[in-house]
GUNU-447351 format. One record per residue (C-alpha): x, z, y; residue number from 1; residue in one letter. Coordinates in pm, 1 decimal, decimal comma. Each point is the difference from the previous one (the first is absolute). Last residue first. Layout:
# GUNU-447351
r px:X&pz:Z&py:Y&resi:NUM&resn:a
...
//
This chain:
# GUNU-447351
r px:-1884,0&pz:32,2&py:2557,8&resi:82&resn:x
r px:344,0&pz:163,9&py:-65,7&resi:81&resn:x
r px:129,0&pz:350,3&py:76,8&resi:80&resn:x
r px:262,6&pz:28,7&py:249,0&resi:79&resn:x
r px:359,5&pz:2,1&py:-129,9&resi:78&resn:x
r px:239,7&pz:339,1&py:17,2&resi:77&resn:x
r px:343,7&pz:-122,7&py:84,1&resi:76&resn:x
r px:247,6&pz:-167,5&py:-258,3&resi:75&resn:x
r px:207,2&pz:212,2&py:-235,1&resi:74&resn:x
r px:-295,1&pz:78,1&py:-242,7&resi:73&resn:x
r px:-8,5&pz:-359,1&py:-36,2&resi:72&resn:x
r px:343,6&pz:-39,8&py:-121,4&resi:71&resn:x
r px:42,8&pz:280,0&py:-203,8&resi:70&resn:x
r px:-328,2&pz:-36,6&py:-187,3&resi:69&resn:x
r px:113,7&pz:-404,6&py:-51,7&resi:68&resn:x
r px:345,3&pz:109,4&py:-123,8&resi:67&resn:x
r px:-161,4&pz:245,0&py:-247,9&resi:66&resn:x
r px:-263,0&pz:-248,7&py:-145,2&resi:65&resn:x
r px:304,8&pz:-249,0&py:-7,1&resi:64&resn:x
r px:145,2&pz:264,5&py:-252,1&resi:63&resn:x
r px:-308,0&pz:32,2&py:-205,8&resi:62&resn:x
r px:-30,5&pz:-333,8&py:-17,0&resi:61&resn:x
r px:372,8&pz:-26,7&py:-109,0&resi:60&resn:x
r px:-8,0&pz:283,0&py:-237,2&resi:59&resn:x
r px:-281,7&pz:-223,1&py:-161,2&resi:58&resn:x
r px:199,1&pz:-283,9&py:-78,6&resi:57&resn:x
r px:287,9&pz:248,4&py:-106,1&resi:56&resn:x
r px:-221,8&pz:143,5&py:-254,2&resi:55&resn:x
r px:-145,4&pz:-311,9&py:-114,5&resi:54&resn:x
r px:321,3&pz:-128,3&py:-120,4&resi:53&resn:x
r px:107,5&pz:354,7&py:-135,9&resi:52&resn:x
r px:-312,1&pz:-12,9&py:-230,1&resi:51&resn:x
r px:-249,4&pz:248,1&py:55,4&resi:50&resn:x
r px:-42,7&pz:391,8&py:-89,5&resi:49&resn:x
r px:-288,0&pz:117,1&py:165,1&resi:48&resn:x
r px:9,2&pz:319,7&py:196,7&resi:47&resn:x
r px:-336,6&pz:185,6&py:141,4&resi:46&resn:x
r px:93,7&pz:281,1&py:223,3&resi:45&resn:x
r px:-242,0&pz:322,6&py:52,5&resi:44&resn:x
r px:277,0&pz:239,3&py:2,6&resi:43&resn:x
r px:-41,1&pz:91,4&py:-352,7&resi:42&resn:x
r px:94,8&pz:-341,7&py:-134,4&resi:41&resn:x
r px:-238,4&pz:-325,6&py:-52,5&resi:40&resn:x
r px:133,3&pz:-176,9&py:-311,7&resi:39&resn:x
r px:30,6&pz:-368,4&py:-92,8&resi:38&resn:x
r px:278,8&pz:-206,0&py:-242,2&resi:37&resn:x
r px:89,9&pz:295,4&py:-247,1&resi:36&resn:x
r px:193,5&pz:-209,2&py:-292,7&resi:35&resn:x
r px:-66,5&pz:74,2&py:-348,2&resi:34&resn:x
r px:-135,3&pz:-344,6&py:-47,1&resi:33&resn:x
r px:-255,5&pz:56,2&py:269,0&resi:32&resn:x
r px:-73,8&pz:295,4&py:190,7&resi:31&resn:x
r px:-241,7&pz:92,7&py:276,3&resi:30&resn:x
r px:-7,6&pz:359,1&py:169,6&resi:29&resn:x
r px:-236,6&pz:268,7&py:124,6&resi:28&resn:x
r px:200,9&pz:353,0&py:122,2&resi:27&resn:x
r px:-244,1&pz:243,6&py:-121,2&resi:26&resn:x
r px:-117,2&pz:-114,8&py:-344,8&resi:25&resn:x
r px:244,1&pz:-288,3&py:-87,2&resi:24&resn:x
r px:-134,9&pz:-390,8&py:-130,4&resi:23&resn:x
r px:-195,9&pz:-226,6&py:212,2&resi:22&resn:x
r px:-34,8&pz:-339,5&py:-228,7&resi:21&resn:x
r px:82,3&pz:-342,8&py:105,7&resi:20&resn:x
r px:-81,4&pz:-267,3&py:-221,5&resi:19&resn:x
r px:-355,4&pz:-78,9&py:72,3&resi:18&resn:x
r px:77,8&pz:25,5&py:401,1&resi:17&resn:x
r px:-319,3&pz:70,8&py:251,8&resi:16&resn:x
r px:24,7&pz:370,3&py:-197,8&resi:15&resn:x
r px:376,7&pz:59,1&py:136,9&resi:14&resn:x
r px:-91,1&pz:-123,9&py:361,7&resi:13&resn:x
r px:-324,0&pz:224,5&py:-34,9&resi:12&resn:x
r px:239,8&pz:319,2&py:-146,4&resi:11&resn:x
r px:193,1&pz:-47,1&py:347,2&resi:10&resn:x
r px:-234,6&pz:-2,5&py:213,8&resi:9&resn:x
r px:-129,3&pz:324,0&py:-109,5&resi:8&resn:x
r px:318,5&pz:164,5&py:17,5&resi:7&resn:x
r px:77,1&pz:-83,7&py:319,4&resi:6&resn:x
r px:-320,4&pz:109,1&py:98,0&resi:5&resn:x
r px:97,6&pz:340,8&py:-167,3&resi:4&resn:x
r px:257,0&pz:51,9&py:128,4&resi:3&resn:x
r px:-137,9&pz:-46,3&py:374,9&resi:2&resn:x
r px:18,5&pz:-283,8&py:205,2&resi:1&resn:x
//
């Protein structure tokens, strides 16, 4: 995905929402209250700022993502399915 996909996608989520609004010229943001809560950085990385509750409940998909990867890529090649 290129830049500007990203980029693309990004204004739709923000025009879907009536109270979000894209704010900075080259590096697009979200604020609210004075507080940046959305951005997608130079390197093509979209960060949103969550609550630490559903942080760690999504570092933990992420990490069983990891250990499932691991796992399978451990085992021998498997046949395709029919």
């Amino acid at each position: 995905m290129t830049r500007a996909d990203l980029i693309e996608r990004y204004e739709a989520a923000i025009a879907a929402s009536e109270r979000v609004e894209r704010k900075g010229k080259a590096n697009p943001y979200t604020s609210a209250n004075g507080h940046m809560f959305s951005q997608i950085n130079k390197d093509y990385q979209l960060g949103i700022r969550l609550p630490k509750a559903l942080q760690a409940e999504l570092g933990l998909v992420e990490a069983l993502l990891e250990e499932g990867f691991a796992f399978v890529s451990a085992m021998p090649p498997g046949g395709k399915k029919t």
